[in-house]
Backbone as a ProteinNet text record, in pm:
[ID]
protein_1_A
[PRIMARY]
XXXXXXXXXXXXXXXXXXXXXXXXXXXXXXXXXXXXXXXXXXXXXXXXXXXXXXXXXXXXXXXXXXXXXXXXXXXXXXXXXXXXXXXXXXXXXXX
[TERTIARY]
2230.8	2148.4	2054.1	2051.5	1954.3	1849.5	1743.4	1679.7	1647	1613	1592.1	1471.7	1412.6	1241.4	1228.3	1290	1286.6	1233.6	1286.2	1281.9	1131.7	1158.8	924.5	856.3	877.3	784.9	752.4	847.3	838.2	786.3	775.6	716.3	579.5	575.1	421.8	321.2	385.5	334.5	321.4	391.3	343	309.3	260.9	211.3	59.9	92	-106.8	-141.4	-46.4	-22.2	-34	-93.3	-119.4	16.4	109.6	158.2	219.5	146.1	160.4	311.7	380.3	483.7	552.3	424.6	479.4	538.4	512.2	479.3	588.9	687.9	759.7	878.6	956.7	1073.4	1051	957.7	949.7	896.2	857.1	829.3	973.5	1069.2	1178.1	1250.4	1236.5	1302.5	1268.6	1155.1	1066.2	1141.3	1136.2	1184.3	1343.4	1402.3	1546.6	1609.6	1512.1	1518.9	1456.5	1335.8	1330	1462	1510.3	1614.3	1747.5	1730.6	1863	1838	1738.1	1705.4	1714.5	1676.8	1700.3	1819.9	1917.7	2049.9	2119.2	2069.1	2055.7	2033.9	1920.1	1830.8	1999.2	2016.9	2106.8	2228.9	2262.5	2417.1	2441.1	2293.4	2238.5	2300.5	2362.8	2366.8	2307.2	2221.2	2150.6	2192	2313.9	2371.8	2341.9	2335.4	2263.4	2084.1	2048.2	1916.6	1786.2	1730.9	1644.3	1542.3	1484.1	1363.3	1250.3	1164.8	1027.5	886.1	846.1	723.6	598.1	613.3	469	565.5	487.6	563.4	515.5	366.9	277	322.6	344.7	368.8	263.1	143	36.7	-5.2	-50.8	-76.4	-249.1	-263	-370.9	-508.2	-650.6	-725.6	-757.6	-754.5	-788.8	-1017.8	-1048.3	-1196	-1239.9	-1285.8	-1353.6	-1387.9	-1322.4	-1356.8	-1457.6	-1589.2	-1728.5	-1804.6	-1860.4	-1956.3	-2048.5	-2099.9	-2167.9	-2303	-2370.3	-2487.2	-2427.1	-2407.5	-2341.7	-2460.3	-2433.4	-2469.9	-2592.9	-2559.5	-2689.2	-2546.7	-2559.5	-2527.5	-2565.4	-2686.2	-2810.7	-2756.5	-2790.5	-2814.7	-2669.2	-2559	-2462.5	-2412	-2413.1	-2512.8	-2526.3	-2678.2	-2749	-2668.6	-2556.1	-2431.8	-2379.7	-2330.1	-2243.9	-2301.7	-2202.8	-2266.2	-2307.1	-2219.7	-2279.7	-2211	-2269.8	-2257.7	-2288.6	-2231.1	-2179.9	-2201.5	-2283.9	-2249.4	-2197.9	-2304	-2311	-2167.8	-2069.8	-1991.7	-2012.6	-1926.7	-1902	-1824.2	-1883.2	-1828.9	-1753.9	-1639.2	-1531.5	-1468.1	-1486.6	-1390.1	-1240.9	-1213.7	-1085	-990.8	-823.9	-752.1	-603.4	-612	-476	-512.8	-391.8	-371.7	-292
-856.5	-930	-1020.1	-1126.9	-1211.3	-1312.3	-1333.2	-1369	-1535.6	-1588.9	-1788	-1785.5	-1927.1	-1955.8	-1941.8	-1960.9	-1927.3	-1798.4	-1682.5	-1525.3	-1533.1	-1560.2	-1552	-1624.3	-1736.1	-1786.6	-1664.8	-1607.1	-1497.9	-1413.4	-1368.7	-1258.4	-1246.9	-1381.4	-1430.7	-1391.3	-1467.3	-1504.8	-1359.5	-1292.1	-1163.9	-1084.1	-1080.6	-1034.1	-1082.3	-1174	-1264.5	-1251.1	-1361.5	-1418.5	-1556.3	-1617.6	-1783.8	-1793.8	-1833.1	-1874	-2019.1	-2065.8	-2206.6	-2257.8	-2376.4	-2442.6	-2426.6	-2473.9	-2466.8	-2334.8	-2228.5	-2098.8	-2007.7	-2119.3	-2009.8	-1999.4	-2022.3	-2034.1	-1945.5	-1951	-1788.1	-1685.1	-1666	-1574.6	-1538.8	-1626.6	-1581.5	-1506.5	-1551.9	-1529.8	-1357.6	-1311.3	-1217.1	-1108.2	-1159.2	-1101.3	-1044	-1155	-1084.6	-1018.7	-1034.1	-893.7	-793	-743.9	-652.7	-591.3	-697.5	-602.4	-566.2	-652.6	-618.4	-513.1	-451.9	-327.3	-196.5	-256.9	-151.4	-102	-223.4	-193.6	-86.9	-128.1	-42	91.2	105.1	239.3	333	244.2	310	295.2	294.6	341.4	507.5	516	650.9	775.5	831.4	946.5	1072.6	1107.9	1172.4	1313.2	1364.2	1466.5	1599.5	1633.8	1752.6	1753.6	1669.8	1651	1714.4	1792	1843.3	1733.7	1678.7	1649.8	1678.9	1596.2	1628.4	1633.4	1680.4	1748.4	1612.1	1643	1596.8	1589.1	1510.1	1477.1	1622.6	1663.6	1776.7	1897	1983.4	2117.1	2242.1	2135.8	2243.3	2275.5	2387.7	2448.7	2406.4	2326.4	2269.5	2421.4	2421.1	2535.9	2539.6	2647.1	2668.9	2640.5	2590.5	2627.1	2665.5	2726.3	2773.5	2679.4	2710.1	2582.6	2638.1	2534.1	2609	2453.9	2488.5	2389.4	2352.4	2207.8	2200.1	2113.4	2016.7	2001.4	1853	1827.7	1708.1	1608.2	1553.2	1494.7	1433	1331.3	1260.9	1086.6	1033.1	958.2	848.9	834.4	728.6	652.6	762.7	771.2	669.5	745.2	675.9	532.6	501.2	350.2	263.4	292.4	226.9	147.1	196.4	111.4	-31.2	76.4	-80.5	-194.5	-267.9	-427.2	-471.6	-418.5	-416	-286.5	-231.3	-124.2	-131.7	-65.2	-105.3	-16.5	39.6	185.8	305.5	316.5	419.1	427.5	336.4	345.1	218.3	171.2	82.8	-63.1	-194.4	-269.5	-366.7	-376.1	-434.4	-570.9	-704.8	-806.9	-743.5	-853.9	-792.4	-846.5	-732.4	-793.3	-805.9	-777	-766.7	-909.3	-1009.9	-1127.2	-1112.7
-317.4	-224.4	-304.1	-269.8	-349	-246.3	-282.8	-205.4	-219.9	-121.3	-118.5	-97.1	-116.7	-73.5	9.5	176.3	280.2	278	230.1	235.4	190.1	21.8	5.7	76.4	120.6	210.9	318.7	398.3	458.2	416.3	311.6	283	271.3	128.6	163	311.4	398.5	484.9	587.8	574.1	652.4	517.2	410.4	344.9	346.7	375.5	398.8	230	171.3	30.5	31.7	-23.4	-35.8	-200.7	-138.5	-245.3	-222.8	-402.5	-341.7	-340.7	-309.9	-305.5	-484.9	-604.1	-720.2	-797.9	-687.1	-739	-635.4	-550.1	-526.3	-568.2	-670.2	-745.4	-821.3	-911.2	-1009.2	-953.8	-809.5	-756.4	-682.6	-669.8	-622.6	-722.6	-825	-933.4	-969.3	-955.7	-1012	-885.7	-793.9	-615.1	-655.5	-730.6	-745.3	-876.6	-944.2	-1065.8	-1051.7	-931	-905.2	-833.3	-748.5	-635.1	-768.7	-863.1	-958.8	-1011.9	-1049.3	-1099.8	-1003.9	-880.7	-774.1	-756.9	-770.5	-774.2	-884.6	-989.8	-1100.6	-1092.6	-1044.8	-999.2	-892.6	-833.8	-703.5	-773	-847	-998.7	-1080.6	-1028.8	-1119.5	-1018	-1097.3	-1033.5	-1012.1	-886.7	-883.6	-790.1	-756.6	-677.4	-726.7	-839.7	-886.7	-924.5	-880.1	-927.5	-786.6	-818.1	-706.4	-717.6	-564.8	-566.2	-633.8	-666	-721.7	-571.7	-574.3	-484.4	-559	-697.5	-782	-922	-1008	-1153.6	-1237.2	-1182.1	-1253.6	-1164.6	-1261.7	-1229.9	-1217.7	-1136.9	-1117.5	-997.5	-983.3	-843.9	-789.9	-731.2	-667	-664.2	-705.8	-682.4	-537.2	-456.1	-290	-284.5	-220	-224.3	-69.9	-51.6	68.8	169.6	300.5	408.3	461.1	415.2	452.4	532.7	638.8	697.8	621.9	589.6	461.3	579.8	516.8	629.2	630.7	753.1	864.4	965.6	1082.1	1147.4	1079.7	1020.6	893.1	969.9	1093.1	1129.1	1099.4	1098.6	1114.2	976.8	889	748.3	691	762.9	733.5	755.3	891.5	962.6	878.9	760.4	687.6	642.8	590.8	482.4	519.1	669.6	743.2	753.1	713.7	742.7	914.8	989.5	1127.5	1170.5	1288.8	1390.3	1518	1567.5	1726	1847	1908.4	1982.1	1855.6	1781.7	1670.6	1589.7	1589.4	1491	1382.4	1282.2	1203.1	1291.8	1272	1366.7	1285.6	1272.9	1179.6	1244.8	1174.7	1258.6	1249.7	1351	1423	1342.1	1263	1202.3	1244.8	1383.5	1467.2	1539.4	1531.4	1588	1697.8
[MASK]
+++++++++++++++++++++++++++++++++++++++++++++++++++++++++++++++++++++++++++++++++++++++++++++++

């Protein structure tokens, strides 16, 4: 599978990527040696191979689920750049 400027322009563009016009040929380029490697990747034979969980073979420590001191709202507030009916008030990023 190889990809055209058409495709990064697409991607860009629902990626919410400014890429300019001079800059999308070696980004295509970059787009289809990743997928060549993927291809690569998917050559390997992996039928005896068990999943990995984690790369580290360590057992996470348990700590006590204890109520610690909470409702400090206000306090938290302070941060936001605006707030709204006591939450955090965020512009909107769904079009």
């Amino acid at each position: 599978m190889a990809i055209d400027n058409q495709t990064v322009r697409k991607i860009a563009f629902l990626s919410r990527l400014k890429v300019e016009d001079d800059k999308i040929e070696p980004t295509k380029e970059e787009f289809n040696k990743i997928l060549h490697w993927i291809e690569e990747l998917n050559e390997v034979n992996t039928d005896k191979v068990e999943p990995l969980i984690s790369v580290n073979n360590v057992t996470l420590k348990m700590r006590k689920d204890e109520v610690t001191s909470g409702n400090c709202k206000d306090e938290v507030l302070k941060n936001a750049p605006a707030a709204e009916y006591d939450y955090f008030a965020v512009p909107k990023v769904v079009e």
